[in-house]
C-alpha positions in Angstrom: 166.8 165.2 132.5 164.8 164.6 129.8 162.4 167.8 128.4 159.3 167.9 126.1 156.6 170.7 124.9 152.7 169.4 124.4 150.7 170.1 121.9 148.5 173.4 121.6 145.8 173.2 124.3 142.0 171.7 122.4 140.1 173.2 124.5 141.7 176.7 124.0 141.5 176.3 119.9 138.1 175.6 119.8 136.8 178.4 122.0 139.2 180.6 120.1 137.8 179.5 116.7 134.7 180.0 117.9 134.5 183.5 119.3 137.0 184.7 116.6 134.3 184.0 114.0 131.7 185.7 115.7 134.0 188.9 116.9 134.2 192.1 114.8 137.6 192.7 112.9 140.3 189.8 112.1 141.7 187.2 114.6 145.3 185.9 114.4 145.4 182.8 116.5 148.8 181.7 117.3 149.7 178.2 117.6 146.5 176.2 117.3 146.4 172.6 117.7 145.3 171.0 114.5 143.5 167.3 114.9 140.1 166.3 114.0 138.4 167.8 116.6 139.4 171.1 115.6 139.4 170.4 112.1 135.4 169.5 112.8 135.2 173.5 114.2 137.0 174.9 111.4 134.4 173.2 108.6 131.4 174.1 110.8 132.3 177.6 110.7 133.4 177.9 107.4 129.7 176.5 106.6 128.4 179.0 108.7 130.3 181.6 106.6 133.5 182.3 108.2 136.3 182.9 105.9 139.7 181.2 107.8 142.8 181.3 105.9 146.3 178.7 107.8 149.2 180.9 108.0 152.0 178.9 109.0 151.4 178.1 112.6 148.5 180.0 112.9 145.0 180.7 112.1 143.8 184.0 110.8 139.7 184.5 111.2 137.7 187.2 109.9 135.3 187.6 111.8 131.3 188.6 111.2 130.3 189.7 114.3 127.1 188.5 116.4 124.6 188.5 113.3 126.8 188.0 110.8 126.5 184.2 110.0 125.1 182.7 107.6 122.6 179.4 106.9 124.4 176.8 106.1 122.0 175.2 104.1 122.4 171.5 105.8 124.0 169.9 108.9 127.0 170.9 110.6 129.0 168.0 111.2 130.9 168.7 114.8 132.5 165.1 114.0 133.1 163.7 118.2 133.8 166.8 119.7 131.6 167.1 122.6 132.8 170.4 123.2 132.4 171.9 119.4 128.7 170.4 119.7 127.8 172.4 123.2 129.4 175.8 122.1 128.2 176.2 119.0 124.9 174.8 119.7 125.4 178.4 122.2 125.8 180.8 119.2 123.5 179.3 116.9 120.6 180.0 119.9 121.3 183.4 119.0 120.8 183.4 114.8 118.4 184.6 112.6 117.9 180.8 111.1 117.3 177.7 111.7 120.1 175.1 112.0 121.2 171.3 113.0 124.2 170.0 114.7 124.8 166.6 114.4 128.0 164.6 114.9 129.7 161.0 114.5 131.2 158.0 116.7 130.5 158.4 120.1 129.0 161.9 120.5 125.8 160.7 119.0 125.4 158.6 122.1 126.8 161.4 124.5 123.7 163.1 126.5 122.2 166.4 125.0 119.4 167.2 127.3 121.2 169.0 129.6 122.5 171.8 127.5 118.7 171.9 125.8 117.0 171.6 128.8 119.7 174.9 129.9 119.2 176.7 127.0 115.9 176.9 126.9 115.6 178.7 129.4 117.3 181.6 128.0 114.5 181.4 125.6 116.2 179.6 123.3 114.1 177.3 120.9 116.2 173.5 121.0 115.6 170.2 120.3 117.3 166.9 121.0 116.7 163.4 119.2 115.5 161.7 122.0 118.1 163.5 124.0 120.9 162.9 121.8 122.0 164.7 118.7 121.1 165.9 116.3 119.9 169.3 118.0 117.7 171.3 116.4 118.0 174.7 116.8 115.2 177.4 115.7 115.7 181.5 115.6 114.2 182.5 119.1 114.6 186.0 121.1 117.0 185.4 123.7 116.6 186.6 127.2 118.3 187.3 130.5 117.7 184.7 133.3 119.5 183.2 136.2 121.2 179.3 136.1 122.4 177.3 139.5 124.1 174.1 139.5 126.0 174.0 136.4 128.3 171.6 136.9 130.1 171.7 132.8 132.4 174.3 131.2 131.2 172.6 127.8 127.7 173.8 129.6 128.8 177.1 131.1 130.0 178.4 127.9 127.2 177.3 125.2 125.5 179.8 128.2 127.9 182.6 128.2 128.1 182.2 124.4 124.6 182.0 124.1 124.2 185.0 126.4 125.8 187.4 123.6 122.7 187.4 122.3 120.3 187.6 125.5 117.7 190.5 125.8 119.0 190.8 129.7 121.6 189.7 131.9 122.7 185.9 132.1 123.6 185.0 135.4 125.5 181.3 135.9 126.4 179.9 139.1 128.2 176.7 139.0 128.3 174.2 141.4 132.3 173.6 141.5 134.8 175.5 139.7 135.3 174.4 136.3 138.2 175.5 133.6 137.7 179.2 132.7 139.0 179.8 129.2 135.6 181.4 127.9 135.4 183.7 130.2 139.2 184.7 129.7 138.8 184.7 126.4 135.4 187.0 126.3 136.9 189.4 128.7 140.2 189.7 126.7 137.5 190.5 123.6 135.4 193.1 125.2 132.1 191.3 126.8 130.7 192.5 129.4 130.9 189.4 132.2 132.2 190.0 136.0 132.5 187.2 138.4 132.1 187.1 141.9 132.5 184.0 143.7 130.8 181.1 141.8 128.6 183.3 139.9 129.1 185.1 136.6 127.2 187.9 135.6 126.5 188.7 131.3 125.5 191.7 129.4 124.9 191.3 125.9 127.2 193.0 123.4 129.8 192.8 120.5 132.9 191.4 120.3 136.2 193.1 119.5 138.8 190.8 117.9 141.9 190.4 119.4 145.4 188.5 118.7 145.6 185.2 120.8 148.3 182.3 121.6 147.5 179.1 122.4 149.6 177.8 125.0 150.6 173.7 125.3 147.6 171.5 126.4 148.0 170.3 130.1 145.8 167.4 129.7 148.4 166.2 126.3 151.3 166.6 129.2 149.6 164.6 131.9 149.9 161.1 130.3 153.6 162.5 130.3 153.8 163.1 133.5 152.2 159.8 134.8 154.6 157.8 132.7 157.5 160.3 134.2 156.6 159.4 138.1 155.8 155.4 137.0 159.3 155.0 135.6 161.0 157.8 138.1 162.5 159.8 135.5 162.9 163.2 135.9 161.3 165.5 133.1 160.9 168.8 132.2 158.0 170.5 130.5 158.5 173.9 128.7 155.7 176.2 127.4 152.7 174.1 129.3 149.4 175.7 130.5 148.8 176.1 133.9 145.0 177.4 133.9 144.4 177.2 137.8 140.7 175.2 136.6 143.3 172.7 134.8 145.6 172.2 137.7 143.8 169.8 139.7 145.7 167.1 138.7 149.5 168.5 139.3 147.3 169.1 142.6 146.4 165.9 143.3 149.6 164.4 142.3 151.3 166.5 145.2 148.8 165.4 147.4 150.3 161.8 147.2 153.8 163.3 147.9 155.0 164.1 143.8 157.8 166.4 143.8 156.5 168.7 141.3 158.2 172.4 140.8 156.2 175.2 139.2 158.2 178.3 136.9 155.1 180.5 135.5 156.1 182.7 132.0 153.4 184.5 131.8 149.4 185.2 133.5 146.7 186.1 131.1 145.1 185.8 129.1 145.9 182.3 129.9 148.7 181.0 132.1 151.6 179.1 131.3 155.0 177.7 132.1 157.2 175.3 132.9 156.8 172.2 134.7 159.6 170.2 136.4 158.7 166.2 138.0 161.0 164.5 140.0 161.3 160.9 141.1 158.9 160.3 143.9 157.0 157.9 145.6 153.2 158.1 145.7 150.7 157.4 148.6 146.9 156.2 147.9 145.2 159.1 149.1 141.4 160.2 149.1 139.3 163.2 146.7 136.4 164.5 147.1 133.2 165.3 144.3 134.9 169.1 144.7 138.4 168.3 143.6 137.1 166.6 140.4 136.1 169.3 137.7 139.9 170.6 137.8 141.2 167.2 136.6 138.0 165.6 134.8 140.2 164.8 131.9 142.8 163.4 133.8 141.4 160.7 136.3 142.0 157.8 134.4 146.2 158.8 134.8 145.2 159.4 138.8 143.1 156.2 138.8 146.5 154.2 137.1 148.7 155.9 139.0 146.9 155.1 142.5 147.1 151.7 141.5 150.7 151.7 141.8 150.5 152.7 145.4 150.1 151.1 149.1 147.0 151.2 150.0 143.1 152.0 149.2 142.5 155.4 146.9 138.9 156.7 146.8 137.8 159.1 144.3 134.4 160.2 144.7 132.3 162.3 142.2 132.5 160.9 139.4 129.3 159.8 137.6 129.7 162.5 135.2 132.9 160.4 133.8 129.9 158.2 132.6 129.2 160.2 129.5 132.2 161.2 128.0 134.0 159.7 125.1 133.7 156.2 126.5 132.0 155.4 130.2 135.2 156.4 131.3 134.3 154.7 134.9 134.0 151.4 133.1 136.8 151.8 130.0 138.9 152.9 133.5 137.9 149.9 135.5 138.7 147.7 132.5 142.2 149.4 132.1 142.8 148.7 136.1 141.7 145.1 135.5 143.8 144.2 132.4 147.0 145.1 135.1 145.6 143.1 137.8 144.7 145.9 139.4 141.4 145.5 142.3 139.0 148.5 142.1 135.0 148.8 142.5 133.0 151.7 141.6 129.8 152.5 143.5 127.7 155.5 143.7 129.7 157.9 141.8 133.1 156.6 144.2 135.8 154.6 143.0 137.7 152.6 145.3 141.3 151.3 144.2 143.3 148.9 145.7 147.1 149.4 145.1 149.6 146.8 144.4 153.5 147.1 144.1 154.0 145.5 140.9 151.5 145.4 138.0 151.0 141.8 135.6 149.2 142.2 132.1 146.3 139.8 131.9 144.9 140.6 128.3 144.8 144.1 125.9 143.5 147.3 127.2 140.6 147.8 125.2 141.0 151.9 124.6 136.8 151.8 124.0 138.0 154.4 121.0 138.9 156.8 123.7 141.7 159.2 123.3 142.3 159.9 127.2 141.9 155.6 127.9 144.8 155.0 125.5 146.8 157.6 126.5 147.0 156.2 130.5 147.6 152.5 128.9 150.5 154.2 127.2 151.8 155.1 130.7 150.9 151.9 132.3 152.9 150.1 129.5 155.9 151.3 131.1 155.1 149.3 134.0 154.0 146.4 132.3 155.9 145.4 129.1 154.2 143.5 126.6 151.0 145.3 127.5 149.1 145.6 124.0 146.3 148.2 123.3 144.1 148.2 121.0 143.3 150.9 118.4 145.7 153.2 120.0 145.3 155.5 116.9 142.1 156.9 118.5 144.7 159.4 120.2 144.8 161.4 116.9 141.3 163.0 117.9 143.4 165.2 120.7 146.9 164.4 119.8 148.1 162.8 116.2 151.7 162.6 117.2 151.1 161.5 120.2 153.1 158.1 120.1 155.7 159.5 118.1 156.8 161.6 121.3 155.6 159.6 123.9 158.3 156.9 122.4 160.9 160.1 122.0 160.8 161.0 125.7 160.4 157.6 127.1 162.8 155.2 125.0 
């Protein structure tokens, strides 16, 4: 059986950097992931003032609590990290002075209405460039209010991040569950947040710095795991998060008939674990809008692997796909095409036909999308001599992400 350990999580990193720099005492984060996206985080805050020293596999960030940052003086650069963009747009709500996000690639044409639009009404004074970045963001006195239908965690936390600083209590209620690391995260620091249901509920107040780990990114293992059940190799994966909001996937997967075995190590602040696949064979098999947020990241993997199945998969909501990195609906359709692969979207439904045996007919065009490349990396295995163009957009999430991908599976 072959074994392998992903990188650190992304999404962990960043919402460690962030709340580190705005905490009160010194934060040791243990085993970051380093790649451009978090790179991006690391210069925006040390423009914003934030001394952050690299100590061997780790960050240590000295915090400046809620008030403590300063003006940068010019634009903070969150390079194509959708996620940097949202949060700190969050923080910044709450500052004395004025400041600009902007970014590069494909985040300038990724939507920013939304999280103004959200924002503002916490009081928050935000503007978008004809709804993209840059966002302009002006010192305003934050208040409590009440939020429905969020439907992000990108979203949720600018909010919760944002609500640090409210006059009042912030109350969110999202539409689905989506990935919970802020709130972990906040509550392991001191905030003041309870959640019941759907809805989380936000005093204001400081944050107390505390040691964290970053455990191994699910969404890195997942191409793993497709490439595992496509070839029907067993594999083990040590030291993997297993965030019940980032399990939807291993969820799905099982609901097509994977053999998948779970060994926990440890619960919070943030779970993680082993986790063992076994050769199996796959059914098409139907998911509904609800199913989606805990495996956004991951349906281009559930889309290829479908396609390797008997019968008609349907995957419904997901038009929010639409603005991510790439359309992922259409950079996924194109990957299912470039195998031979039928499919249709309609509506915010994808409808896959599967087939036994998949037959290159031209490159997968990646669309400079890190999660695209990554699922043509696992379809290659069922296709040889399927080439892929500018695979090195991987190295936004993952830069040695072909190096072990041809370790395990070679």
């Amino acid at each position: 059986m072959k074994s392998y350990s992903p990188p650190p999580d992304k999404s962990i990193t960043i919402r460690a950097l962030l709340l580190a720099a705005v905490a009160e005492g010194s934060t040791r984060i243990e085993n970051p992931l380093f790649s451009e996206d978090t790179e991006a985080a690391v210069r925006c805050l040390e423009a914003l003032g934030v001394r952050l020293c690299r100590d061997g596999n780790a960050f240590i960030v000295e915090g400046r609590g809620l008030k403590g940052l300063k003006d940068p003086g010019s634009e903070l650069d969150a390079g194509e990290s959708g996620a940097l963009a949202r949060m700190l747009a969050g923080i910044l709500a709450g500052q004395a002075f004025q400041s600009v996000i902007t970014g590069s690639g494909s985040l300038l044409k990724r939507p920013m209405n939304p999280l103004a639009e959200s924002l503002k009404k916490l009081g928050a004074r935000v503007k978008t460039a004809k709804g993209r970045l840059p966002l302009y963001v002006k010192p305003a006195r934050l208040k409590g209010s009440k939020i429905t239908g969020t439907e992000s965690a990108q979203l949720k936390s600018a909010l919760l991040l944002a609500g640090l600083y409210a006059g009042g209590t912030v109350e969110i209620k999202e539409k689905f569950p989506t990935r919970d690391h802020t709130e972990r995260m906040l509550t392991l620091m001191g905030a003041r947040l309870t959640k019941k249901g759907q809805t989380l509920k936000l005093a204001a107040g400081p944050l107390s710095a505390r040691p964290l780990t970053v455990p191994g990114d699910i969404s890195s293992a997942a191409p793993f795991i497709a490439a595992a059940l496509i070839t029907g190799r067993e594999l083990k994966i040590f030291s993997c998060g297993q965030n019940p909001a980032r399990m939807g996937f291993l969820a799905a997967l099982r609901k097509m008939g994977a053999f998948i075995k779970l060994k926990p190590a440890a619960a919070f602040p943030e779970p993680y674990g082993e986790i063992e696949i076994l050769p199996s064979a796959l059914r098409a098999r139907s998911f509904k809008a609800a199913e989606i947020p805990a495996m956004i990241d991951e349906i281009p993997l559930l889309a290829l692997l479908a396609a390797g199945t008997r019968g008609t998969t349907v995957i419904a909501g997901l038009a929010g796909l639409r603005t991510k990195e790439s359309d992922r609906v259409e950079s996924t359709l194109a990957l299912l095409a470039s195998l031979g692969v039928k499919a249709v979207y309609k509506k915010g439904v994808l409808r896959i036909t599967g087939r036994p045996s998949f037959s290159a007919s031209g490159p997968v065009d990646t669309f400079s999308d890190h999660r695209i490349a990554m699922a043509a990396a696992a379809a290659s295995l069922a296709c040889p001599g399927l080439k892929i163009k500018n695979p090195g957009c991987v190295d936004k999430s993952y830069p040695g992400f072909w190096r072990d991908f041809k370790e395990v599976f070679t």
